[in-house]
N, C-alpha and C positions, 0 to 999 in steps of 0.2 A: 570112463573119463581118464584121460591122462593125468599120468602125475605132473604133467607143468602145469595142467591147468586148475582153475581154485574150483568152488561151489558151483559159479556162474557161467562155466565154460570155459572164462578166459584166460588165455595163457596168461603165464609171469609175464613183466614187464620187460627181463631180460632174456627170458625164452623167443618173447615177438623177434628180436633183433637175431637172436641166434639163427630163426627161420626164415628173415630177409637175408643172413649171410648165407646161409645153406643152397636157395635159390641161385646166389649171385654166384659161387662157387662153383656150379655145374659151366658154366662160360668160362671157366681157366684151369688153365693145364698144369699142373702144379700137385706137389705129393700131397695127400691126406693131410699127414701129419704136422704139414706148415702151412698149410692152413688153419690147423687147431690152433698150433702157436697164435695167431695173432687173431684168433676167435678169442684168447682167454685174456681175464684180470692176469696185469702180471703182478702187481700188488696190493693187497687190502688190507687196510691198516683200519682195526676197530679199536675205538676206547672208550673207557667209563674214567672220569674223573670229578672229582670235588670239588664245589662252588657254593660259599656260605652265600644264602640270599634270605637275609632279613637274620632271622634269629639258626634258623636251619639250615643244616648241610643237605645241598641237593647234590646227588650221586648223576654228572650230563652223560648220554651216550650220543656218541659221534665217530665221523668217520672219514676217510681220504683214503680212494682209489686211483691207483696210478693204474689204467688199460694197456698200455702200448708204453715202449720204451724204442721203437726205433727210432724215434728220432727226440731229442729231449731240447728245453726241460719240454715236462708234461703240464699241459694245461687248464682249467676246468673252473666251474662258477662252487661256490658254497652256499648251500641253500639252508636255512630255520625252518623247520617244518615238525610236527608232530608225525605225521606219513613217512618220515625219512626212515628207511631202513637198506641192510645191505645191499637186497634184489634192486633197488632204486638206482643206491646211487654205482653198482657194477653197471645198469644199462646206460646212465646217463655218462658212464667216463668210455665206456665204448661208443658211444653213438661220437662224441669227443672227436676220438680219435679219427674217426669215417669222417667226420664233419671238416676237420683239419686238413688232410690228404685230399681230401674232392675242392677246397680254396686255394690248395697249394700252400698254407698255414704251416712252419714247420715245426709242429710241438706234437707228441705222444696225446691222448688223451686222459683226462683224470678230471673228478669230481668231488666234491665234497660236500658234506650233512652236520648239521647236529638239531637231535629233536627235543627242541624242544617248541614256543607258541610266543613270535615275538611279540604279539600283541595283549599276552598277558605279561610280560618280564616289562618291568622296568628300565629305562634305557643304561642306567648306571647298571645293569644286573645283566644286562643284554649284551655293555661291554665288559666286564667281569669273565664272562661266558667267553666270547671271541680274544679276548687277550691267551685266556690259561688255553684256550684248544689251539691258539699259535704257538705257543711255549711248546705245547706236546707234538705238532709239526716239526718245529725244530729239534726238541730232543730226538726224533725217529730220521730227522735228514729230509722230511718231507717237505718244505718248501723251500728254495731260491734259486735266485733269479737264472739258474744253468741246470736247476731240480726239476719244481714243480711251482709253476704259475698259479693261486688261487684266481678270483673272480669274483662278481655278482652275481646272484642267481635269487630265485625265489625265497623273498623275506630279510635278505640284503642288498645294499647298498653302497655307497659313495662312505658311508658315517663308519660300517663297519668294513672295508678293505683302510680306513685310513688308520683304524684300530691294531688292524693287522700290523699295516705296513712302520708305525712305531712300536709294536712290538717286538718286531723282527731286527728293525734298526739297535733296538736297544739290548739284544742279545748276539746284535754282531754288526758291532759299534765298528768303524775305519773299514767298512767293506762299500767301497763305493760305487758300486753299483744294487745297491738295497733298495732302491725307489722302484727299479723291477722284480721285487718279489712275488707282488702284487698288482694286476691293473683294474680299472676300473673304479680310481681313487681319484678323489678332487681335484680339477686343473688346480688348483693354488697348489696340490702336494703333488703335483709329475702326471695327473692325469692327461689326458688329451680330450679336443672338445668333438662332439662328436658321440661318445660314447653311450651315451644315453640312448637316444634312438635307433642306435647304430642295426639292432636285431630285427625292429621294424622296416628300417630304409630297406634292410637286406633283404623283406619278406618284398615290401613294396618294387623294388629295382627287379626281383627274381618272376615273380607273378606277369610284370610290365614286358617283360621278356618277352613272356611265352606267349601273350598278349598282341605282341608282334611276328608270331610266325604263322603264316597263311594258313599251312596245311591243320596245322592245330584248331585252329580257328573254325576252321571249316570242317572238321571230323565233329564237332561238337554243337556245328549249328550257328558261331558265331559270329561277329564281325570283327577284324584287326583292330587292335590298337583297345585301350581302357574306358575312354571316355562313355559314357553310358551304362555302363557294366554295371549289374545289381550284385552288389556285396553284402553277404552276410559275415560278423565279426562274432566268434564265442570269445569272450576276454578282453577287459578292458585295462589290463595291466597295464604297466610298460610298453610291451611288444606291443599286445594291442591295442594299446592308444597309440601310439605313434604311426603304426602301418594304417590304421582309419584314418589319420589325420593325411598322410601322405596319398591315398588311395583317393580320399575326397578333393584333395587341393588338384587332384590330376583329373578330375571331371567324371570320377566313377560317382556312382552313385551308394552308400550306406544304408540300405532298407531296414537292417534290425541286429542291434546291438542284444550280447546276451550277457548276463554276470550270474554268480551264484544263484540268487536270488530271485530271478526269473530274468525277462527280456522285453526289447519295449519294438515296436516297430514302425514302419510308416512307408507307405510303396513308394512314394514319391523323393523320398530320401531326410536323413537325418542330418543334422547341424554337430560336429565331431564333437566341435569346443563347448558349445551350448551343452549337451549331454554332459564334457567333463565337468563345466561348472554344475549342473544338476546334482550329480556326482559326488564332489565337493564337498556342497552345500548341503546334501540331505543322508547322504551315506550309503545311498541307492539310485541306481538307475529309474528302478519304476517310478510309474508317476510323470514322466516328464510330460510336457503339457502340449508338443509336437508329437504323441506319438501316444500308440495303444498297449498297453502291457500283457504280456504273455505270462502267463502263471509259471509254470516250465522251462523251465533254458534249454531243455533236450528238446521242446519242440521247434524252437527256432533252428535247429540244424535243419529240420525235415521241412521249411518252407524253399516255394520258388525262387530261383535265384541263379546265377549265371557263376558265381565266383564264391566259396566257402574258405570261411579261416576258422580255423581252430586253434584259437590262442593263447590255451588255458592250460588244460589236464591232458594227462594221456587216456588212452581205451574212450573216447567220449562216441568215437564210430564205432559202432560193432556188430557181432550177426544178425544181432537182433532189431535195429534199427537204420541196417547200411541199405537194404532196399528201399527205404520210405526217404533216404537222400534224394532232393531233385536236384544238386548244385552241378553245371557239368565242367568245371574243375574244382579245385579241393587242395588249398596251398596249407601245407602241415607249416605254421608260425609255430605251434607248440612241439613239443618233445613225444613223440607218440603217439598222436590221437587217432590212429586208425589201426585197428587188431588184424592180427595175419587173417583171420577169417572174413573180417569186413573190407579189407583188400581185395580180395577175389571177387567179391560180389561185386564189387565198385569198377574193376578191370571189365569185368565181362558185361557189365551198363554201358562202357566206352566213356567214362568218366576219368579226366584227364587228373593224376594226381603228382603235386610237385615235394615230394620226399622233403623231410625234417635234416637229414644230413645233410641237404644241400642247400634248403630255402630258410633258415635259420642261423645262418653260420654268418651273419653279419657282425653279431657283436665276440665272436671272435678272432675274427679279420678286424676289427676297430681295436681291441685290446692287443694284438699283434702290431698294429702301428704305434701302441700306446708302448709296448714293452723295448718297442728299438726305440722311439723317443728318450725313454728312460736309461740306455745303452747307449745311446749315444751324448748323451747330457745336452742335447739342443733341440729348442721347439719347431717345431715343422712350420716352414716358411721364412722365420728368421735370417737364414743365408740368402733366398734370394728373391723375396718378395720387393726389399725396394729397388734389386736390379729389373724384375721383372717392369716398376711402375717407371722407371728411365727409359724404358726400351719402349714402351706401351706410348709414354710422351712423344719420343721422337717418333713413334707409326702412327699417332695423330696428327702430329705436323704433316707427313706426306698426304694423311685421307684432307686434309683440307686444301692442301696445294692440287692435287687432281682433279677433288669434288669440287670444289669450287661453293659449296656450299657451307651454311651455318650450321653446326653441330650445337645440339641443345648440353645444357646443365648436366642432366643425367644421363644422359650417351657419354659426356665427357666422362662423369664420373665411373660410369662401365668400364670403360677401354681402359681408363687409365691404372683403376686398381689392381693392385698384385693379389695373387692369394696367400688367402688367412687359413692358418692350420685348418679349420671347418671345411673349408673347401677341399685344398689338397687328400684330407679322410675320406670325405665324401665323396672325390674323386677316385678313390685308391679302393673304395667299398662297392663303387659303382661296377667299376674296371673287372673284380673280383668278381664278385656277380656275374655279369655276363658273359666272363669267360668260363665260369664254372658251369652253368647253362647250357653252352652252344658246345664244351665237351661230353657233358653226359649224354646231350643230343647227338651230338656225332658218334658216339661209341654204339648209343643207343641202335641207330641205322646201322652200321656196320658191320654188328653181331645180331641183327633181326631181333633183338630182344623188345619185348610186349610190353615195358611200362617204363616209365623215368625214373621209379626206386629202386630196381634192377641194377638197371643202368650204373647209375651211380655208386651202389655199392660193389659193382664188378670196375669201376673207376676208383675209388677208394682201396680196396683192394690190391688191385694192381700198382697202384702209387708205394701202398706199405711195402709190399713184396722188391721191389723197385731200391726202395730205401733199405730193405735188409741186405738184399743182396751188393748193393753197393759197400756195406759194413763188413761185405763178405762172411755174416752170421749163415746163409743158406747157402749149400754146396752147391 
């Protein structure tokens, strides 16, 4: 057994990534050595600090990794978890930084932990907790707005960046641009709207892609375009609530949702919202009264189905279970769910798979339009939404002098509206997407490289390289 890999075979978390870069590495001409450079954490900052909660001092251990400094500030989510340790959050501020570079996103990558279980901490202890590990950001120079971007991520929210972002104001009071320290903070505090689904839209827009290319389609067995399509969903978090929600409204079809707990199914397809209120209301999926419950959440990967998300954990595919996959593509919403060894088996099936560095990077392209909102002190659409509905009036005065016809109520109201920050996001998230896409695709063909996570990270790659050399850091 190798020393990267634990008991069970599988590599570390940050080992897997090290051996999709080492692949992507053989396609570029470039010294050894600089490419170590931007394989490694360029900082890691761990700490243990003290937080009276209740009568006791608890001693938190937490963390922020800055990956990549060629391009700053660095950007990344902060996740509450008991799981959280260094191997963690190093893969996830590298994957960052790949993720950034292949959107065109211009920030470093970084991430951040502290373990502990927010749903046993009290909210008043939970803020307690994120204030003082803002404080010890600040004291190290780790976060602002030209630094290091924190985020949302697993077990935070809107309630704790806005934690952040008064703590940071109130340690460096008359710095006016402080509402970008942080995004991913409530429209009423410099958020933008948008941001919440933004990771799902991004999983949805990216899938709807590839969805649309013939030759894909047909190497797989299936027809162009979504509608129809049997979708399997592991995770009904955030990400994956919102990309089912978006996947179903476009005419695919949701056969079986999985969470913790087991998973529920139904061939004919599931009701998204119905489910979330299920959800809701009982604290589980199972049970729902449209649908059969699967004991196993690992067995719902292994049923039939046209389209797999995995929108939960990382290693959820691996050697042991990547042959018994029937999905014939496999859109990684999550942050690592397939192991370098359940890769290879899943290539050589001709199972099409759409890489996490590139089909997850929506909600940080939404928090990138959130951090220039917050730099430029103005909400998106404001300058020229009502020029936009004066111009929109008078191109309806001509469709009715031409047509000659009556225009209804709600045609009027189409035409004539300008866009609302939501739109312009979602516009600019769409945009992003699909040009990330149809690059890895083109790079893909043009160096004959065999899979789309290749691809992509010899496109991420070459962006970094790009950007150092422009710094003129590389001879």
């Amino acid at each position: 057994m190798s020393k990267n890999q634990n008991k069970t075979g599988s590599y570390s978390f940050f080992n897997c990534i090290e051996k999709n870069f080492d692949k992507a590495a053989q396609f570029i001409s470039i010294e050894k050595g600089l490419l170590e450079q931007i394989k490694a954490c360029n900082s890691v900052y761990r700490m243990h600090f003290p937080v009276k909660i209740g009568k006791e001092i608890k001693v938190i251990e937490a963390y922020r990794v800055q990956h990549s400094h060629h391009k700053l500030p660095c950007k990344g989510g902060i996740r509450y978890s008991m799981k959280v340790n260094q191997d963690e959050i190093m893969t996830l501020a590298a994957l960052m930084t790949y993720k950034c570079a292949i959107v065109d996103v211009p920030f470093g990558g970084a991430k951040g932990g502290i373990k502990i279980d927010p749903q046993t901490i009290s909210s008043e202890n939970i803020e307690k907790i994120t204030r003082r590990y803002t404080s010890e950001l600040i004291k190290k120079n780790f976060i602002g707005p030209g630094i290091d971007v924190p985020a949302p991520d697993y077990g935070t929210g809107e309630r704790e960046m806005s934690w952040i972002f008064d703590t940071f104001l109130s340690l460096r009071s008359g710095d006016v641009d402080a509402l970008a320290c942080v995004t991913g903070k409530p429209v009423s505090q410099g958020g933008v709207r948008g941001r919440k689904e933004a990771t799902g839209l991004g999983v949805f827009y990216g899938i709807r892609e590839l969805c649309h290319v013939k030759e894909d389609m047909y190497s797989v067995g299936l027809d162009v375009g979504l509608v129809g399509k049997k979708i399997i969903i592991q995770g009904l978090g955030n990400v994956g609530y919102h990309a089912a929600s978006f996947f179903h409204e476009s005419g695919a079809i949701i056969i079986a949702l999985a969470e913790r707990e087991g998973a529920i199914y139904n061939e004919k397809g599931l009701n998204v919202s119905k489910v979330f209120l299920h959800l809701k209301n009982n604290g589980s999926i199972l049970n729902f009264p449209e649908a059969k419950n699967i004991k196993k959440t690992e067995k719902a990967l292994e049923l039939e189905c046209d389209i797999l998300i995995p929108a939960a954990l990382e290693n959820v595919i691996h050697k042991n279970n990547a042959n018994r996959i029937k999905a014939k593509i496999i859109g990684e919403a999550a942050n690592g769910p397939i192991t370098p060894e359940a890769d290879e088996i899943l290539d050589k099936k001709g199972v099409i798979i759409v890489p996490d560095i590139y089909l997850n990077a929506g909600g940080v392209t939404v928090s990138y339009f959130e951090w220039l909102k917050n730099l430029s002190h103005v909400r998106y659409g404001r300058m020229e939404k009502k020029f936009r509905e004066n111009v929109n009036a008078e191109f309806l005065k001509v469709i009715k002098t031409v047509c000659k016809k009556p225009i209804s109520i709600e045609e009027k109201k189409m035409i004539l509206r300008g866009p609302r920050e939501i739109d312009l996001v979602r516009s600019g998230l769409e945009d992003t997407m699909i040009n990330g896409f149809h690059k890895i695709c083109d790079l893909k063909k043009s160096l004959k490289i065999g899979n789309m996570r290749t691809a992509a990270f010899v496109l991420s790659i070459n962006k970094i390289i790009d950007s150092y050399e422009r710094l003129g850091i590389f001879p």
